[in-house]
C-alpha positions in Angstrom: 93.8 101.3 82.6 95.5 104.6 82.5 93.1 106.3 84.5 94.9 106.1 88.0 94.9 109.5 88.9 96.1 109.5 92.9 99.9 109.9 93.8 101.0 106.3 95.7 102.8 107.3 98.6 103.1 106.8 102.4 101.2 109.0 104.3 104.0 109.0 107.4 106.7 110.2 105.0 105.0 112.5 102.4 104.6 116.6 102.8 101.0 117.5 103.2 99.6 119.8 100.3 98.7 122.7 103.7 102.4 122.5 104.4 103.9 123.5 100.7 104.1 126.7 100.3 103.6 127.5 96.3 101.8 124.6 95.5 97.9 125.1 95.0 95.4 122.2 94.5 92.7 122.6 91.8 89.7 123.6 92.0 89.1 120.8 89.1 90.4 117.9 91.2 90.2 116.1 94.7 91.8 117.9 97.6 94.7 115.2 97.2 95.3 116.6 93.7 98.4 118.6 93.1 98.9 120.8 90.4 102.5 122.7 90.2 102.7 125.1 88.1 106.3 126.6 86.3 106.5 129.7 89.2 106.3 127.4 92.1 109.1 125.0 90.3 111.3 128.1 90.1 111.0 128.6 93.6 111.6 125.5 94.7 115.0 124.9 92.9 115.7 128.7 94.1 116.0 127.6 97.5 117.6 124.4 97.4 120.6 123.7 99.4 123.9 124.6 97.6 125.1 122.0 95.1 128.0 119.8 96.1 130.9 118.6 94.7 129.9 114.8 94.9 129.9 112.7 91.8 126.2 111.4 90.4 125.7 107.7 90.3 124.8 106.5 87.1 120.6 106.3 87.5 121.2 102.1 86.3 123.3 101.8 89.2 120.7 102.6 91.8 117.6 100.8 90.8 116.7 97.5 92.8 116.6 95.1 89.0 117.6 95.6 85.9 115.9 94.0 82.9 119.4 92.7 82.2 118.9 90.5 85.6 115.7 89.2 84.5 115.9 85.5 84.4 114.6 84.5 80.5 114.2 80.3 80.0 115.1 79.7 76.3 114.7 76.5 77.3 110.7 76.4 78.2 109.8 78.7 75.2 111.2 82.0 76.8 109.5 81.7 80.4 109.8 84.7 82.4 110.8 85.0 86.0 107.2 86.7 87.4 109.3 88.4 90.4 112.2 89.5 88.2 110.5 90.9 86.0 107.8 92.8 88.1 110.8 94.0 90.6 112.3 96.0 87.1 109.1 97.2 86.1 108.7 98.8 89.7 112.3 99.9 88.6 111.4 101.8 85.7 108.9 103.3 86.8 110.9 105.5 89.5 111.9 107.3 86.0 108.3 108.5 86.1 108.3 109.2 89.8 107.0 113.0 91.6 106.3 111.7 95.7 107.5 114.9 97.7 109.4 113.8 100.5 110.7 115.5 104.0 114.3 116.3 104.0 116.3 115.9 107.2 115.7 119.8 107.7 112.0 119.9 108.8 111.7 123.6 106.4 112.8 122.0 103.4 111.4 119.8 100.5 113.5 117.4 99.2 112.6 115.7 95.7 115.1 112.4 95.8 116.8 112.8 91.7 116.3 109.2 91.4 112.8 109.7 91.4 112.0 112.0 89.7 114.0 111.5 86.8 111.3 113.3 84.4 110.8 116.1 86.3 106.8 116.4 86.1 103.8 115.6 88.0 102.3 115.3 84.4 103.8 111.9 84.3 102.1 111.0 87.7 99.2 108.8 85.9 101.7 107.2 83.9 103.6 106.1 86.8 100.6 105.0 88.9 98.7 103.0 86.2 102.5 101.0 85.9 102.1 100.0 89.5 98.6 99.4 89.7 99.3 96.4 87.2 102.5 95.0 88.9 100.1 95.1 91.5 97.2 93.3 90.3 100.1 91.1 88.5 101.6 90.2 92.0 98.2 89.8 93.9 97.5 86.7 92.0 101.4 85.7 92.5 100.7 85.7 95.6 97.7 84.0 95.7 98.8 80.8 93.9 103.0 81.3 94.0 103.4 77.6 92.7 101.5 78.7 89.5 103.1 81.8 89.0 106.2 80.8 88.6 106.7 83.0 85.2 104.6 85.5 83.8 103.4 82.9 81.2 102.5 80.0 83.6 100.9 82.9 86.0 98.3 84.2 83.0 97.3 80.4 81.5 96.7 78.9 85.1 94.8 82.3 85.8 92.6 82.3 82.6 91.7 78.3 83.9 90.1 80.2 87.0 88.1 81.8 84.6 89.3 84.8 85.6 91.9 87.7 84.1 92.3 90.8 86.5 96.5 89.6 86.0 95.8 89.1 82.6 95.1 91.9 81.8 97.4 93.8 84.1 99.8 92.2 82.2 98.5 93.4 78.9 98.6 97.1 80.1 101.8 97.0 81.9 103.5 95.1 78.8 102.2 98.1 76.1 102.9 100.9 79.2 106.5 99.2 78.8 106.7 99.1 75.1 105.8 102.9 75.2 108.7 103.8 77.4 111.4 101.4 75.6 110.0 103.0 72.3 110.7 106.5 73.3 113.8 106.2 75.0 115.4 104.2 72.9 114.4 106.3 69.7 115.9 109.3 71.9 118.9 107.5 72.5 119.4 107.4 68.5 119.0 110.3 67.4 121.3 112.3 69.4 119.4 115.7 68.6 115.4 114.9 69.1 114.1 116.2 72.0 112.3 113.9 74.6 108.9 115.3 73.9 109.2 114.6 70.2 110.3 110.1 71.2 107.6 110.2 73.8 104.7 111.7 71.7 106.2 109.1 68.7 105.7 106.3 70.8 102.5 107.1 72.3 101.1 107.6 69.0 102.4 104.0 68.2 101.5 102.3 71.7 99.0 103.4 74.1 97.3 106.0 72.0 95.3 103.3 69.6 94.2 101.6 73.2 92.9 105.0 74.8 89.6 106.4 75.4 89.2 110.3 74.4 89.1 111.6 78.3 92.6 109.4 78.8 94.4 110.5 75.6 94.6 114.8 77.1 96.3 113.3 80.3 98.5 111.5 78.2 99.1 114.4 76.0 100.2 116.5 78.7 102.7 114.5 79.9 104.6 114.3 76.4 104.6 118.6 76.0 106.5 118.3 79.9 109.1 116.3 79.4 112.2 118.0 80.4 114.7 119.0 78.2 117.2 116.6 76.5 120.4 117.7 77.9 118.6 118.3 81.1 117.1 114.8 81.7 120.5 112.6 80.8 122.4 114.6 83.1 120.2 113.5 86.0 120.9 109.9 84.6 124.3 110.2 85.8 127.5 112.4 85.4 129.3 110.1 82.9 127.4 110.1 79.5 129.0 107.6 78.2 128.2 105.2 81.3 124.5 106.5 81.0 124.6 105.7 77.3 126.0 102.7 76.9 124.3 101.3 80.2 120.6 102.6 78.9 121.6 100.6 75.3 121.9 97.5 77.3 119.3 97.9 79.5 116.7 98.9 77.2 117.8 96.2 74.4 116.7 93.7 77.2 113.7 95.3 77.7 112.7 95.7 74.0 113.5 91.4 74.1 111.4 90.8 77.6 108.1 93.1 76.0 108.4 91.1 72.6 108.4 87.9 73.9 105.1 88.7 76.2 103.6 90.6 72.9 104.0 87.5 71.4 102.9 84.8 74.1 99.5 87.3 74.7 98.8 87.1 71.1 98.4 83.3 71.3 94.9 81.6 72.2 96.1 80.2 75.5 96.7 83.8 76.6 92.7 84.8 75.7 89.9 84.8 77.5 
């Protein structure tokens, strides 16, 4: 619950730590622990490959689901579609995303934009606590697929197993949602406020009440590194007004998808 602390990636395509030059592990964490600090980012971005002329894709336009495309039944008291929905939570949470990759040229690192939309290892745990519970969410999918239909039928004919691990994957990944759509969409409001101030707003309002005092510092530092306003929307895409109204629409259906499941886990047949 917010405690995932190791970077998810591939071992065949990520750069090991002995091969980055600049970036020091430490002496506080695991030897799989990175910690890049403000000189070694202005190296980096010193020797990266001259900019190009080629338009940005809107950020919206790249992800594998949208919210929007998340099938919700009015008709059986707001059902979710379980694979929908999980496959735009994986979605999101490439906003959140720091994996160092290889580039095609074997002496340079290559952060793919689209993934690290934040620009911060800081938001690493944030990220990785996200997929851990689409994870434990899509385990029991798997497991019993004709009774995980939607997210709702998934969590009552889990709980009848007498068992939650989805449950409350669910719970977590629902309020790690409601932070994000909280933050962003206050930021997309008010034109001026910087993301650090809509992030620490929401976490105050979301996770914070839920989080143990060794959890809240991690969580802390992720808010004071959040880049720069006009530095983060321009990664989103090069037409602003594309990006803004696309991120309205987008995050309207996720404020509707993350109210509906606040509301179904509230009820007795979502308890355990």
């Amino acid at each position: 619950m917010w405690l995932a602390l190791l970077p998810i990636c591939d071992p065949s395509d990520c750069v090991p730590t002995s091969q980055i030059s600049g970036i020091h592990a430490s002496p506080d964490l695991q030897p799989h622990h990175l910690t890049v600090h403000s000189h070694d980012l202005h190296d980096y971005h010193n020797h990266q490959p001259p900019s190009t002329t080629a338009t940005m894709p809107n950020f919206l336009d790249t992800i594998k689901r949208s919210f929007v495309d998340v099938t919700v039944n009015k008709d059986k008291e707001n059902a979710i579609n379980t694979s929908e929905f999980l496959e735009a939570a994986e979605s999101l949470t490439t906003l959140f995303g720091t994996r160092l990759h290889r580039s095609p040229n074997p002496f340079q690192l290559l952060i793919p934009p689209f993934l690290d939309v934040l620009g911060s290892v800081a938001f690493q745990p944030v990220k990785n606590d996200m997929l851990g519970n689409i994870k434990k969410i899509r385990d029991r999918q798997l497991a019993a697929p004709l009774e995980s239909e939607t997210l709702q039928e998934l969590v009552v004919n889990e709980l009848k197993t007498k068992k939650h691990v989805a449950t409350e994957g669910l719970i977590w990944l629902v309020r790690g949602l409601d932070f994000t759509c909280i933050a962003l969409s206050q930021n997309v409001q008010l034109s001026t406020e910087e993301l650090s101030v809509s992030f620490r707003n929401a976490y105050g309002s979301t996770l914070k009440p839920h989080h143990s005092f060794l959890v809240k510092p991690i969580f802390s530092a992720a808010m004071s590194a959040c880049p720069y306003r006009k530095d983060f929307y321009v990664k989103l895409g090069d037409d602003q007004e594309a990006v803004h109204q696309g991120l309205t629409v987008w995050l309207k259906a996720l404020e509707t998808q993350v109210a509906i499941l606040k509301g179904f886990l509230d009820r007795p047949e979502a308890k355990w």
